[in-house]
MARBA-3410 file (N, C-alpha, C, O; in Angstrom, 1 decimal):
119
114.0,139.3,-28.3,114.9,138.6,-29.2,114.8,137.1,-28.8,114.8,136.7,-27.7 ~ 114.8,136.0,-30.0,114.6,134.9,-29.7,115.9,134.2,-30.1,116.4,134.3,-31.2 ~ 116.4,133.5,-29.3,117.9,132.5,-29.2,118.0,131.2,-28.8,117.8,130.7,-27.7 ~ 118.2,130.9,-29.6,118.3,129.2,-29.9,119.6,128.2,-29.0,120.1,127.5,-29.8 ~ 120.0,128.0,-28.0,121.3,127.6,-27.3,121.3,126.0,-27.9,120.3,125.3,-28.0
122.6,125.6,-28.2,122.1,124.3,-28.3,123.8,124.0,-27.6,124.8,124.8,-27.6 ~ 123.6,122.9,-27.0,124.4,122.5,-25.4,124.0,121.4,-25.0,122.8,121.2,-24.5 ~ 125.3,120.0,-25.1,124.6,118.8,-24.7,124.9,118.6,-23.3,124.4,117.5,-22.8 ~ 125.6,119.4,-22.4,125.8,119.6,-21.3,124.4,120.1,-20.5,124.1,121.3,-20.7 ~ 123.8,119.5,-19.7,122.6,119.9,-19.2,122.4,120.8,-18.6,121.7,121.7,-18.9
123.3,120.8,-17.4,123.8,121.8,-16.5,124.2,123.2,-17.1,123.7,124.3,-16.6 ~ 125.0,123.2,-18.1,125.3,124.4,-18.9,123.9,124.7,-19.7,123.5,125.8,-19.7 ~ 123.5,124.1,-20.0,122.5,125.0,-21.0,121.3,125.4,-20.1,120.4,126.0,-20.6 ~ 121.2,125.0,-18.7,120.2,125.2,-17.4,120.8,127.0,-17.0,120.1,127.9,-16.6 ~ 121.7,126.9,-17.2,122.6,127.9,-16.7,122.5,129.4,-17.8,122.0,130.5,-17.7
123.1,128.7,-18.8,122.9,129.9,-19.8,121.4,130.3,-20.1,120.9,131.4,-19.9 ~ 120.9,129.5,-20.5,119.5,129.7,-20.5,118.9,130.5,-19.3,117.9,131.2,-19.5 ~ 119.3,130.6,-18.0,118.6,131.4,-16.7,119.2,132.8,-17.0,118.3,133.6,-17.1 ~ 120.3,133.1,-17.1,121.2,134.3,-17.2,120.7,134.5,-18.4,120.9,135.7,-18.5 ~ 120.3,134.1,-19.3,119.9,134.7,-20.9,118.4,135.1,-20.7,118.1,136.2,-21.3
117.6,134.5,-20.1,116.0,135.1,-19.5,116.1,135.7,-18.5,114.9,136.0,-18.1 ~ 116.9,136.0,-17.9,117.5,137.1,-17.1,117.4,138.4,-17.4,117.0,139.4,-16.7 ~ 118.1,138.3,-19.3,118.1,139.5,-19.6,116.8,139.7,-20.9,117.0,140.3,-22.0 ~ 115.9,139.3,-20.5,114.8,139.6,-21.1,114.8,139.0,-22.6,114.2,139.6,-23.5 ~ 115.5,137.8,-22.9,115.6,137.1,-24.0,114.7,135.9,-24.3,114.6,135.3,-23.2
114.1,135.4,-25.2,113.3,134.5,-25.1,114.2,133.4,-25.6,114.8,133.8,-26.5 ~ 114.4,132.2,-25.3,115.0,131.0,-24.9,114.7,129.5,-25.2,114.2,128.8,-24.3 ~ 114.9,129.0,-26.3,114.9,127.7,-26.5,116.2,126.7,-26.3,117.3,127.2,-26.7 ~ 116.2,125.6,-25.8,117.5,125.2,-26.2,117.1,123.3,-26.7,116.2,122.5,-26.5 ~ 118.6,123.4,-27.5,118.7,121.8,-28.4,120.0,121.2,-27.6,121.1,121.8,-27.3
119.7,119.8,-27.3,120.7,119.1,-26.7,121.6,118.8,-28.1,122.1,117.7,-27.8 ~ 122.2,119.0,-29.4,123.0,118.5,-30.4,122.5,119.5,-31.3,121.4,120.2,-31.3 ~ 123.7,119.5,-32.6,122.9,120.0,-33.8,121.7,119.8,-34.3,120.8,120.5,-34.5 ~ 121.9,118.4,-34.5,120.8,117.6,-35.3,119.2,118.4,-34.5,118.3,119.1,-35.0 ~ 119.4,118.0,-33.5,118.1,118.6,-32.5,118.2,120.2,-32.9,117.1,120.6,-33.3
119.2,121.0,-32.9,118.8,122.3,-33.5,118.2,122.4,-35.0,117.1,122.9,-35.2 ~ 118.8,121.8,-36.0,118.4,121.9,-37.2,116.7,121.8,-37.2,116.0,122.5,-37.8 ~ 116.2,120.8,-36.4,114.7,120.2,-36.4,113.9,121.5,-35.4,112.7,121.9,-35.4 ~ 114.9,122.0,-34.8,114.0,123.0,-33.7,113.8,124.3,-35.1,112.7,124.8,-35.3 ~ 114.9,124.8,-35.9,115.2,125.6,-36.7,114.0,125.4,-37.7,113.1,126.3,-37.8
114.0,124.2,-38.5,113.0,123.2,-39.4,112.0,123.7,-38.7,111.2,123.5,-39.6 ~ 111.6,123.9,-38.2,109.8,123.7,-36.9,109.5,125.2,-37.0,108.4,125.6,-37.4 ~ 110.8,125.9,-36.6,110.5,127.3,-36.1,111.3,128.3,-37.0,112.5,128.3,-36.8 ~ 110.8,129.2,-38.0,111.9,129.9,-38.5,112.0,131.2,-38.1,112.3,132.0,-39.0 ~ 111.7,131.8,-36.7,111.9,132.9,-36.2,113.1,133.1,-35.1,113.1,134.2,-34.5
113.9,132.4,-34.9,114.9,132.4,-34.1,115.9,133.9,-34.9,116.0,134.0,-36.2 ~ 116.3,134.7,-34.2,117.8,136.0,-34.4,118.8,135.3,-34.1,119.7,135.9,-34.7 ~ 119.3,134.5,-33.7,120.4,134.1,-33.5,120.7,132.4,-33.0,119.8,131.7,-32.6 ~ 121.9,132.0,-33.0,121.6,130.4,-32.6,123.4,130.8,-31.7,124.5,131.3,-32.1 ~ 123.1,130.3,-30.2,124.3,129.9,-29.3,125.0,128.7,-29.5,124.1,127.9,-29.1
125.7,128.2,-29.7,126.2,126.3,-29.9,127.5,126.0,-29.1,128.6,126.5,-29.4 ~ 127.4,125.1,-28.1,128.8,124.2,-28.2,129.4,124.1,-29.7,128.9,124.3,-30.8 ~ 130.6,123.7,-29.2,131.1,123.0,-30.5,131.4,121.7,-30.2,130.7,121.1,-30.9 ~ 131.9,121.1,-29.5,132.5,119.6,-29.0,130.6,119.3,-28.3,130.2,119.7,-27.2 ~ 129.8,118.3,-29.4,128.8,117.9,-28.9,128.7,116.2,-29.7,129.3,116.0,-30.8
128.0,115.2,-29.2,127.5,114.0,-30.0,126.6,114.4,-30.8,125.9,115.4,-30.9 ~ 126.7,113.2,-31.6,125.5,113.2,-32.9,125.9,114.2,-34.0,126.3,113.8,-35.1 ~ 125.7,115.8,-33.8,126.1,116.6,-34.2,126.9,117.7,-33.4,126.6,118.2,-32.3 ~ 128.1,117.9,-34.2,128.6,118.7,-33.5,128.5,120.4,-33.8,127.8,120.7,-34.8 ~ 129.0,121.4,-33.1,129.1,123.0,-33.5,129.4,123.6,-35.3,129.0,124.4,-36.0
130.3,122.6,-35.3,130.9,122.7,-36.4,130.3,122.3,-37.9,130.5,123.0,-39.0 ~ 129.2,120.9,-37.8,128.8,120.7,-38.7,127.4,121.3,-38.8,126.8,121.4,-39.9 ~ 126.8,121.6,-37.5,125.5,122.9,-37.2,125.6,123.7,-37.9,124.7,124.0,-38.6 ~ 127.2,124.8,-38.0,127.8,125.9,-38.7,127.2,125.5,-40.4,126.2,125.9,-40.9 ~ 128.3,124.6,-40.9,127.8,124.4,-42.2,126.9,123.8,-42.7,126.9,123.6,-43.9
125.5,123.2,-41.9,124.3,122.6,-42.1,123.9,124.3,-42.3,123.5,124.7,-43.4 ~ 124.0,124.8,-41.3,123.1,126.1,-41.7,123.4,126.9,-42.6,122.4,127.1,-43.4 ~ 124.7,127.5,-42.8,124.8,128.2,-44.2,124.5,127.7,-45.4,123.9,128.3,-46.3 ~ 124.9,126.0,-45.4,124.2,125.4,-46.6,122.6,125.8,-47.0,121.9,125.6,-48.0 ~ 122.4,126.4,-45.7,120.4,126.1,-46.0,120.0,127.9,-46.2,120.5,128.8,-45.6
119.1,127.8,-47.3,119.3,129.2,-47.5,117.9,129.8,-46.0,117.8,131.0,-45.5 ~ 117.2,128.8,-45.8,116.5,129.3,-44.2,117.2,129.6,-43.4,116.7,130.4,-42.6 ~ 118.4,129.2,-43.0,119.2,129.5,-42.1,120.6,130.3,-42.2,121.5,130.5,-41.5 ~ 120.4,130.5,-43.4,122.1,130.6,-43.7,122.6,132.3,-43.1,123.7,132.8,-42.9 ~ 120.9,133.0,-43.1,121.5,134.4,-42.3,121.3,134.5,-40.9,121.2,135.6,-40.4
121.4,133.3,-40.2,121.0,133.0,-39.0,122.3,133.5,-38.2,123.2,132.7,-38.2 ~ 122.4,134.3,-37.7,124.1,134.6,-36.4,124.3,133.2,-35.5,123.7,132.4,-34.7 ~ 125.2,133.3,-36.0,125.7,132.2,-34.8,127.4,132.0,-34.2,128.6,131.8,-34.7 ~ 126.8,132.3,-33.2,127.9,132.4,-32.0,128.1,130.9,-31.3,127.2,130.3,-30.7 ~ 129.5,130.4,-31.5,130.4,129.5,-30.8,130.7,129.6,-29.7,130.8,130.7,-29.2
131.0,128.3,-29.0,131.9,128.5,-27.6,132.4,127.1,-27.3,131.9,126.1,-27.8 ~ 133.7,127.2,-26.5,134.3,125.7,-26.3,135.1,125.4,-25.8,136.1,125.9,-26.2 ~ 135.4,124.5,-24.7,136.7,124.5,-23.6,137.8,124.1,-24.9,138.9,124.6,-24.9 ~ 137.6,123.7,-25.4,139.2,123.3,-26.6,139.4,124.4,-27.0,138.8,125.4,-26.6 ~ 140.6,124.5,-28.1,141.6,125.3,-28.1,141.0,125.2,-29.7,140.9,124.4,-30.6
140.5,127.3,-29.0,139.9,128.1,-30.2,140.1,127.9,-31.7,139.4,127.5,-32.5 ~ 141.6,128.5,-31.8,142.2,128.3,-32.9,141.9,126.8,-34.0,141.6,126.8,-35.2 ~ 142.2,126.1,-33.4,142.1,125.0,-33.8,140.9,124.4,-34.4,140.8,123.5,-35.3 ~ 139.9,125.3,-33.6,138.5,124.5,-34.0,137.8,126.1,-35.4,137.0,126.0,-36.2 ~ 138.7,127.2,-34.9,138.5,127.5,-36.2,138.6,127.3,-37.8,137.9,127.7,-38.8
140.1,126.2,-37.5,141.0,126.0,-39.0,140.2,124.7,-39.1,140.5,124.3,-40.2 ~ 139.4,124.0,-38.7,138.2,122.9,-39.1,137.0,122.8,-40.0,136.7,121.8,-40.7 ~ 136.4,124.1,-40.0,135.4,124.5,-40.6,136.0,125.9,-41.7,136.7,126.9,-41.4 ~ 135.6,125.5,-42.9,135.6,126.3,-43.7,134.3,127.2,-43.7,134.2,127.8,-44.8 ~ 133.2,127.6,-42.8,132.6,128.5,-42.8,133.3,129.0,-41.4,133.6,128.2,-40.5
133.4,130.3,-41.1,133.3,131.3,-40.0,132.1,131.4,-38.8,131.0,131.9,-39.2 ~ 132.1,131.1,-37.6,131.4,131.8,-36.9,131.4,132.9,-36.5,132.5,133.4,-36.2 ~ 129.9,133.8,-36.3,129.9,135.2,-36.2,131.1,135.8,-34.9,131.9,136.8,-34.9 ~ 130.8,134.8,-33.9,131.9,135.0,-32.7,132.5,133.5,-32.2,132.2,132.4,-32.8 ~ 133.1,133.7,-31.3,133.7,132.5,-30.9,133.9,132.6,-29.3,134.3,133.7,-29.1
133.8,132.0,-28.3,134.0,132.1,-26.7,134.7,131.0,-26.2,134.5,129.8,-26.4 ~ 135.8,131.6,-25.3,136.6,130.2,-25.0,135.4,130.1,-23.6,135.0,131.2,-23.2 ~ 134.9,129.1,-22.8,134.2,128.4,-21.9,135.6,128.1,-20.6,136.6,127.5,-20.7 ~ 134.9,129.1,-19.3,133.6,128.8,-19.3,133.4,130.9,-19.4,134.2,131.7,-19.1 ~ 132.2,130.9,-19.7,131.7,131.7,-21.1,131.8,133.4,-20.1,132.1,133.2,-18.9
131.7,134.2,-20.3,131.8,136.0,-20.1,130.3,135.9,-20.4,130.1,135.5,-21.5 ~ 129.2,136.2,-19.6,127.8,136.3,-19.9,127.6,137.3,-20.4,126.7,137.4,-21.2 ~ 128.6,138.7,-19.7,128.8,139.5,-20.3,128.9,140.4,-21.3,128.2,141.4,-21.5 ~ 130.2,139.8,-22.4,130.3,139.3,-23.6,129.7,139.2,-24.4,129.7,139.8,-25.5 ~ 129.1,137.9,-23.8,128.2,137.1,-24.9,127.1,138.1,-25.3,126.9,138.9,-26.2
126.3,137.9,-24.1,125.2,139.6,-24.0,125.5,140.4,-25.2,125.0,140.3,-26.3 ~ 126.4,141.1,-24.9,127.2,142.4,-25.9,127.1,142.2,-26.9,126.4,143.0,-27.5 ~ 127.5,140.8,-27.7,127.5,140.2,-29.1,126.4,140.1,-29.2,126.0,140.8,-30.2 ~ 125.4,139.3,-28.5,124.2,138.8,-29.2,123.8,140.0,-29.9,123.8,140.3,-31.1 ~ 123.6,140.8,-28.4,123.1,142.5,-28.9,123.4,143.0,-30.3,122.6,143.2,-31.2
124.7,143.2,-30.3,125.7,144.0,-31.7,125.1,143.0,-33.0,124.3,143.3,-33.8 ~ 125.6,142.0,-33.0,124.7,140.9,-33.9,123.3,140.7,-34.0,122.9,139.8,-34.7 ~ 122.8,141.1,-33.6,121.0,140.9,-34.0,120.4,142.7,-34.3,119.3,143.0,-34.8 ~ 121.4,143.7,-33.9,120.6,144.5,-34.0,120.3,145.4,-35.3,119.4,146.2,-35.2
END
């Protein structure tokens, strides 16, 4: 399974990304939207895309509706996460993310979802 993390936090995306090839996943990641859209643009085999939401340049939120707008991406899963307060960053975006994770993240979890969502 190939997954896209995009995380302008270095350290976190060093992190998720080890625990995600951990579990036998293959692993790209983008420091901002904008940088995912072009990794997306480049590559159209990705199952799913991981995202902050609170990032520069581009944030989670406008990643979300850049992609659904695109019909290459628009069946793309994508799973949210974010130390702010969930709710709030739901009623922002008028598209839905597939899941949502309050940070810092259930690897767990997330695992479970990717799984249930890609399969």
């Amino acid at each position: 399974m190939k997954i896209l993390i995009v995380e302008d936090d270095e350290i976190n995306r060093f992190i998720l990304k080890k625990l995600l090839e951990k579990n036998d996943f293959q692993v790209t990641t983008a420091i901002d939207g904008q940088n995912a859209l072009d990794i997306l643009q480049a590559d159209l085999t990705f199952d799913i895309v991981l995202t902050d939401i609170m990032m520069p340049i581009m944030n989670g939120i406008e990643l979300l509706e850049a992609m659904k707008a695109n019909l290459l991406f628009a069946s793309i899963p994508i799973i949210a996460f974010s130390q702010g307060n969930l709710e709030h960053m739901k009623a922002k975006t008028t598209q839905q993310f597939d899941a949502l994770f309050p940070k810092p993240l259930n690897i767990e979890k997330v695992i479970s979802t990717v799984k249930a969502l890609v399969a």
